[in-house]
C-alpha positions as CSV (number, residue, x, y, z in Angstrom):
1,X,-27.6,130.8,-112.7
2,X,-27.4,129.0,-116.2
3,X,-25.5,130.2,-118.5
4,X,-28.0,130.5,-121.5
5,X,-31.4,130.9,-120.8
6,X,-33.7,133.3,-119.3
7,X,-35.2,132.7,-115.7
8,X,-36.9,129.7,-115.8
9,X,-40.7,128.9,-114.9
10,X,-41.5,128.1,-111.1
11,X,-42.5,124.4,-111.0
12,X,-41.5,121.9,-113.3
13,X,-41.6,118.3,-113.4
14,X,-39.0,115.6,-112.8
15,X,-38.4,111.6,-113.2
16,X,-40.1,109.9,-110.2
17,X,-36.8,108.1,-109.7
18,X,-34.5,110.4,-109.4
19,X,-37.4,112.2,-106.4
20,X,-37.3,109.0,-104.7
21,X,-33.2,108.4,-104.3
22,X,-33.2,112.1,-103.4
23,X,-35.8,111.4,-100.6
24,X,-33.9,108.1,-99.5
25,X,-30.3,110.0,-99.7
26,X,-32.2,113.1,-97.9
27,X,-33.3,111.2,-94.3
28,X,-30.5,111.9,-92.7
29,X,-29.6,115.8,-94.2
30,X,-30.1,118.2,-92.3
31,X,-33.0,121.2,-93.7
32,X,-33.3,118.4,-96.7
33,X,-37.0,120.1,-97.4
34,X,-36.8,122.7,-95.3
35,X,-34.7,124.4,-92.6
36,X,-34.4,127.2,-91.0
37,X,-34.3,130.5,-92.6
38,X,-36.1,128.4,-95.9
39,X,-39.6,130.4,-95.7
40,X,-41.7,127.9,-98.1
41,X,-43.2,130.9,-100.0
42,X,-44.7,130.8,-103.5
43,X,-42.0,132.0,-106.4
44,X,-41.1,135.5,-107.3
45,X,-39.9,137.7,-110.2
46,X,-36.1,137.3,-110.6
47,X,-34.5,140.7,-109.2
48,X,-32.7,143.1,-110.6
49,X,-29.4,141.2,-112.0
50,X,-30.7,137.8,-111.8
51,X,-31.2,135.5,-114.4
52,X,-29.6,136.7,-118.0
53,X,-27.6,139.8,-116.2
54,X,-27.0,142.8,-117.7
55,X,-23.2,142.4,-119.4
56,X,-23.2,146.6,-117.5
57,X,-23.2,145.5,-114.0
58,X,-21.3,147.5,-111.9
59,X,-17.0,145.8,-112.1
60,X,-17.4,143.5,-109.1
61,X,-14.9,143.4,-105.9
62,X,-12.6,140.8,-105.0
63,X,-14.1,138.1,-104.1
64,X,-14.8,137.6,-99.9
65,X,-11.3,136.4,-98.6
66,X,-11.2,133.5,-96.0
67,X,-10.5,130.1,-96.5
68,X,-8.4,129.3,-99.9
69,X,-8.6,126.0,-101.7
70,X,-6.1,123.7,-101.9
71,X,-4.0,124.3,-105.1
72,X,-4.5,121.5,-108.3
73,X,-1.6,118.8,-109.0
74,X,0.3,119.3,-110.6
75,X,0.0,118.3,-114.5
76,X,3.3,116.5,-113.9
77,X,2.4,115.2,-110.8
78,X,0.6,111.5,-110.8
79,X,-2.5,111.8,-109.0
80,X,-2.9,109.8,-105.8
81,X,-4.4,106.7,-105.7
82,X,-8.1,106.5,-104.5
83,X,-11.8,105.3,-105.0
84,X,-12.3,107.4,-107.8
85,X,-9.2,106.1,-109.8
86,X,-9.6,106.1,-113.4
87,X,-12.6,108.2,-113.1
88,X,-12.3,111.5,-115.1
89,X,-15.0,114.9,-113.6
90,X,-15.5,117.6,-115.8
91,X,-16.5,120.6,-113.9
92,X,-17.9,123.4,-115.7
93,X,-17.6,127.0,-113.8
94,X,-20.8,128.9,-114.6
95,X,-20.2,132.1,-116.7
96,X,-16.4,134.1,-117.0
97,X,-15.9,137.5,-114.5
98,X,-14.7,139.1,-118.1
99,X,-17.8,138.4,-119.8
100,X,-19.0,141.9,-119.1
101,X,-16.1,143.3,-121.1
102,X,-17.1,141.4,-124.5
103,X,-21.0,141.6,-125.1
104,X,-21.1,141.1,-128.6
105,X,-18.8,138.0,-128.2
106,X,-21.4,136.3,-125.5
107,X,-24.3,137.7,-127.4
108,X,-23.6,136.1,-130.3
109,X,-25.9,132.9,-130.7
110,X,-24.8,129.4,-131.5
111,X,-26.5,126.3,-132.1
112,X,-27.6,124.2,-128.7
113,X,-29.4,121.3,-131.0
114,X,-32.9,122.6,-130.8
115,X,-32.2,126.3,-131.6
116,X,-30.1,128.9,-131.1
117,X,-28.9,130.8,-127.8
118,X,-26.2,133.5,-126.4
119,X,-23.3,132.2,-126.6
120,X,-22.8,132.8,-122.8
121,X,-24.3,135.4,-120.4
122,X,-22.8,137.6,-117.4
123,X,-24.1,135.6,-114.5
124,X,-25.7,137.8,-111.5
125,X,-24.5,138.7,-108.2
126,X,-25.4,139.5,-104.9
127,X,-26.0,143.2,-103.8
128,X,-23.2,143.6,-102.6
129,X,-21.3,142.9,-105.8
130,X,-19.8,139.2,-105.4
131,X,-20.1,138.0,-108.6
132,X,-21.6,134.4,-109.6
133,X,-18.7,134.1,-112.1
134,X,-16.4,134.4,-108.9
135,X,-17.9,132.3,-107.0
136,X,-18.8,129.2,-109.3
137,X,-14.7,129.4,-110.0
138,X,-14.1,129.1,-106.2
139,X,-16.4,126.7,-105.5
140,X,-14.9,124.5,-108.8
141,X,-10.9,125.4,-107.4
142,X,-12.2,123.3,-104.0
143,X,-14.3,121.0,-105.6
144,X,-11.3,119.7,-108.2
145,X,-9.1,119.4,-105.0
146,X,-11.1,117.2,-103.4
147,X,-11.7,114.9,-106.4
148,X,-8.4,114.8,-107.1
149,X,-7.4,113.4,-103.5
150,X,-9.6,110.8,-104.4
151,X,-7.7,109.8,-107.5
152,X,-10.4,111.6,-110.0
153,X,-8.5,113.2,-113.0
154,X,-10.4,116.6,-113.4
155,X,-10.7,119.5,-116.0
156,X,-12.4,122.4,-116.0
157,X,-14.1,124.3,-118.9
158,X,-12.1,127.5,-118.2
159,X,-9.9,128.8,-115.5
160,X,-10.3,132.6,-115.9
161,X,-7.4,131.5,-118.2
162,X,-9.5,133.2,-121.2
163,X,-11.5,136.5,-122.5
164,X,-14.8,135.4,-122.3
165,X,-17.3,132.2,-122.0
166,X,-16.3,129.0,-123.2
167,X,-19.8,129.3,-125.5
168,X,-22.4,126.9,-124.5
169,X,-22.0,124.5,-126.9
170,X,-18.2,124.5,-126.6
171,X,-18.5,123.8,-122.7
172,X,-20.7,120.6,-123.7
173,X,-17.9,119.7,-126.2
174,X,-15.3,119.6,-123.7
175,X,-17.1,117.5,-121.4
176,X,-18.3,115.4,-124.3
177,X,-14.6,114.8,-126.0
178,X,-13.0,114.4,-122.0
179,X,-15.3,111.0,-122.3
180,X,-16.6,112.7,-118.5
181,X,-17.8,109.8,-116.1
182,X,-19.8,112.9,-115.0
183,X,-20.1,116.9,-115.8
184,X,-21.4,119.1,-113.3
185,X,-22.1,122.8,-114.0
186,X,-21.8,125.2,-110.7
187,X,-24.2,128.0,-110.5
188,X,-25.5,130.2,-108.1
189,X,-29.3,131.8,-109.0
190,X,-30.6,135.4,-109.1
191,X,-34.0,135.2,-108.1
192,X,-36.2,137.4,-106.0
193,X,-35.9,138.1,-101.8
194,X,-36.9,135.2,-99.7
195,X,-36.7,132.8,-102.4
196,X,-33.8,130.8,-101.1
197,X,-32.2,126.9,-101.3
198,X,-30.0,125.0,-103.9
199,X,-31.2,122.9,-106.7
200,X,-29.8,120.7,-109.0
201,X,-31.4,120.7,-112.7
202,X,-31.3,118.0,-114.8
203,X,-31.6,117.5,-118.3
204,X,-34.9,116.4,-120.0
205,X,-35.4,113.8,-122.8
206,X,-34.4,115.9,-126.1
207,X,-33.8,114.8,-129.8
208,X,-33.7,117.3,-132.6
209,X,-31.0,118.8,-134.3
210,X,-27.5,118.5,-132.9
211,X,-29.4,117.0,-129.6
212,X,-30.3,113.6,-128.4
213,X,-30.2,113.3,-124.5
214,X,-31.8,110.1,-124.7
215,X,-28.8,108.3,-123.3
216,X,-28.0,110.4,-120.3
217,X,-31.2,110.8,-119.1
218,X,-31.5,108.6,-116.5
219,X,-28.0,108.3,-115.4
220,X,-28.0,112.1,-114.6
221,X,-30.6,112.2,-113.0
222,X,-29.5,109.3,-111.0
223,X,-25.8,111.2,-110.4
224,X,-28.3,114.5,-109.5
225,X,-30.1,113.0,-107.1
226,X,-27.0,112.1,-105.4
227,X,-25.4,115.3,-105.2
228,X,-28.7,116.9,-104.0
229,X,-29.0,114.7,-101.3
230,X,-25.2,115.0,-99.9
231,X,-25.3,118.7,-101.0
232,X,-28.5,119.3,-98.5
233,X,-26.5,117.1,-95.5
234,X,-23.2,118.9,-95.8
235,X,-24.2,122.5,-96.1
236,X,-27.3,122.2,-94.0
237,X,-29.4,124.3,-97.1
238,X,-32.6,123.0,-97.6
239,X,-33.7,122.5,-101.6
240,X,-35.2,125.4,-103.2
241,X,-38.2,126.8,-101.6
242,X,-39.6,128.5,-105.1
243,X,-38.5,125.8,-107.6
244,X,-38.4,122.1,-107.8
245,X,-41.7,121.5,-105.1
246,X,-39.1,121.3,-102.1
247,X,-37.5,118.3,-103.7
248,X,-33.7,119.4,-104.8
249,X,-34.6,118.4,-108.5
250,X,-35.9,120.7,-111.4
251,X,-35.8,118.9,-115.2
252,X,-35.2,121.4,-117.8
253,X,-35.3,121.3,-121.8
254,X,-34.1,124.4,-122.9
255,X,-30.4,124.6,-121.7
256,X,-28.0,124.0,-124.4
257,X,-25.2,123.1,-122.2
258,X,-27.7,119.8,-121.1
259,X,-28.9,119.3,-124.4
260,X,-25.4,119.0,-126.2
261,X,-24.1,116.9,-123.5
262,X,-24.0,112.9,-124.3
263,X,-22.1,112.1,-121.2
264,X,-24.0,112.3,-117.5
265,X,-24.4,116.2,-116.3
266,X,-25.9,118.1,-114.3
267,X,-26.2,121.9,-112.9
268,X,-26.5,123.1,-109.6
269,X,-27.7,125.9,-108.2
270,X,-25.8,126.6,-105.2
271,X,-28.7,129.5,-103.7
272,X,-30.2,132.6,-105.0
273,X,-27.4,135.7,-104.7
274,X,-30.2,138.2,-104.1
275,X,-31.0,136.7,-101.1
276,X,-29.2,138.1,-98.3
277,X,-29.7,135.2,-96.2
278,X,-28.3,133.2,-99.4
279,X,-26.1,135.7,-100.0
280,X,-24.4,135.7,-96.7
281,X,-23.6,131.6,-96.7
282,X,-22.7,131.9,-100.7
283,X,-19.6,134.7,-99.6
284,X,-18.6,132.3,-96.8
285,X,-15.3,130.7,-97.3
286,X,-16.3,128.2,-94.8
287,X,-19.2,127.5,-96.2
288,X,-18.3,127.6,-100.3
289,X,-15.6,125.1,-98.6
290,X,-18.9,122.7,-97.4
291,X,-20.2,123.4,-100.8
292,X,-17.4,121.7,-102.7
293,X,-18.0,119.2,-100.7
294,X,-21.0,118.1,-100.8
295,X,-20.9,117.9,-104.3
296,X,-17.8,116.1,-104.4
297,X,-19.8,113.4,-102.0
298,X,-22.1,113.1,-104.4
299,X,-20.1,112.3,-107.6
300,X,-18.2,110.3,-105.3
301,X,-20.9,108.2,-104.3
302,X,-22.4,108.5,-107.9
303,X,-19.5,107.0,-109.4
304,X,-19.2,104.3,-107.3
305,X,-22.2,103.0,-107.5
């Protein structure tokens, strides 16, 4: 779920490019526009807890054990050598699990460029109490593992190594000072039952203020395409079914952590937590496990061209 805006309208548009290399990456993925399980019903209201949670959630459980990711290397450690050499991958773990103890921190607004927003928000969480914040950390833990065997030097915005957020303008800052090859922002939605999929939004073409996205436009759209397409063939989750028109792909304008970024980046929404169809692959070890690495396929193949 982004970190600092409200739910966001049910269609929007995207660059025609970036629909076509999704199509060409999705002929061989399997539910790439639809699957089973992926009822292509119209959009609904967010549920309760989606989009913009309440900070007074209920303190979530630990999250579903299984599978573990393999650890970082170590900071002392040289990294291996690989196709991603050279590269450096910022990955940006939606939202902090301690958020909900400091609401006026996260509620306080900072600049994205074109306004002001909350600093950062709670995140949502399935029914059953598995938080986003939990799982976009997971999912980031496997995904910098697998970059990293590939010779990618990666950093995180945060680590649960901190109180609350990074703010949304700082996690664009870190990205942007890192000099990323490519950001990507893990998420998972909370929309309404039987809304269900992944999509990956990208930024829009903004200037005013603090923001000009005019140079990383089209590469990330280009790197989103790519990780939508490998995300669908790896996890077998078919694009969004209530936002994006089926395609993988929603363009948004009002995200500050897009429109501070001047380096490629994306988000991705992994699924929709209040889905217990959803739900039930998101709390999957084996299948968070898939997750990382389909994304990791797709900055892979982003970065090489």
């Amino acid at each position: 779920m982004p970190y600092d805006d409200s739910p966001p309208p049910t269609r929007r548009t995207r660059p025609l490019f970036a629909a076509a290399a999704l199509t060409a990456l999705c002929l061989t993925a399997a539910g790439c526009g639809g699957g089973p399980g992926a009822d292509q019903a119209g959009a609904a209201s967010p549920g309760p807890g989606g989009s913009g949670a309440s900070a007074t959630a209920p303190t979530p459980p630990p999250a579903p054990t299984g599978d573990r990711p393999e650890p970082s290397a170590s900071p002392t450690e040289p990294l291996p050598r690989g196709p991603l050499t050279g590269r450096t991958v910022v990955i940006d773990p939606g939202h902090n699990p301690r958020n909900r103890e400091h609401t006026r921190e996260i509620n306080a607004k900072v600049d994205i460029g074109t306004g002001r927003k909350e600093c950062d928000t709670t995140g949502t969480a399935t029914n059953d109490g598995y938080a986003e914040a939990r799982f976009t950390l997971d999912v980031s833990h496997r995904l910098r593992a697998l970059l990293e065997a590939q010779g990618a030097r990666v950093r995180l915005t945060h680590d649960d190594d901190r109180p609350f957020g990074p703010c949304i303008d700082e996690r664009a800052r870190i990205g942007n000072e890192a000099k990323a090859d490519a950001v990507v922002s893990v998420h998972a939605d909370g929309s309404g039952v039987g809304n269900r999929g992944f999509h990956v939004i990208l930024p829009a073409r903004v200037k005013g203020g603090g923001a000009d996205t005019t140079k990383i436009v089209e590469s990330s759209a280009a790197l989103g395409a790519r990780i939508a397409g490998h995300f669908a063939r790896t996890t077998g989750s078919a694009p969004s079914n209530y936002i994006g028109g089926n395609s993988g792909l929603d363009t948004r304008s009002d995200l500050g952590g897009l429109n501070l970024s001047t380096v490629p980046k994306v988000f991705i929404e992994c699924g929709n937590m209040r889905d217990p169809k959803d739900a039930a692959l998101l709390t999957s070890a084996s299948w968070r496990q898939k997750a990382a690495q389909g994304l990791a396929d797709g900055i892979a193949s982003y970065l090489e061209g």
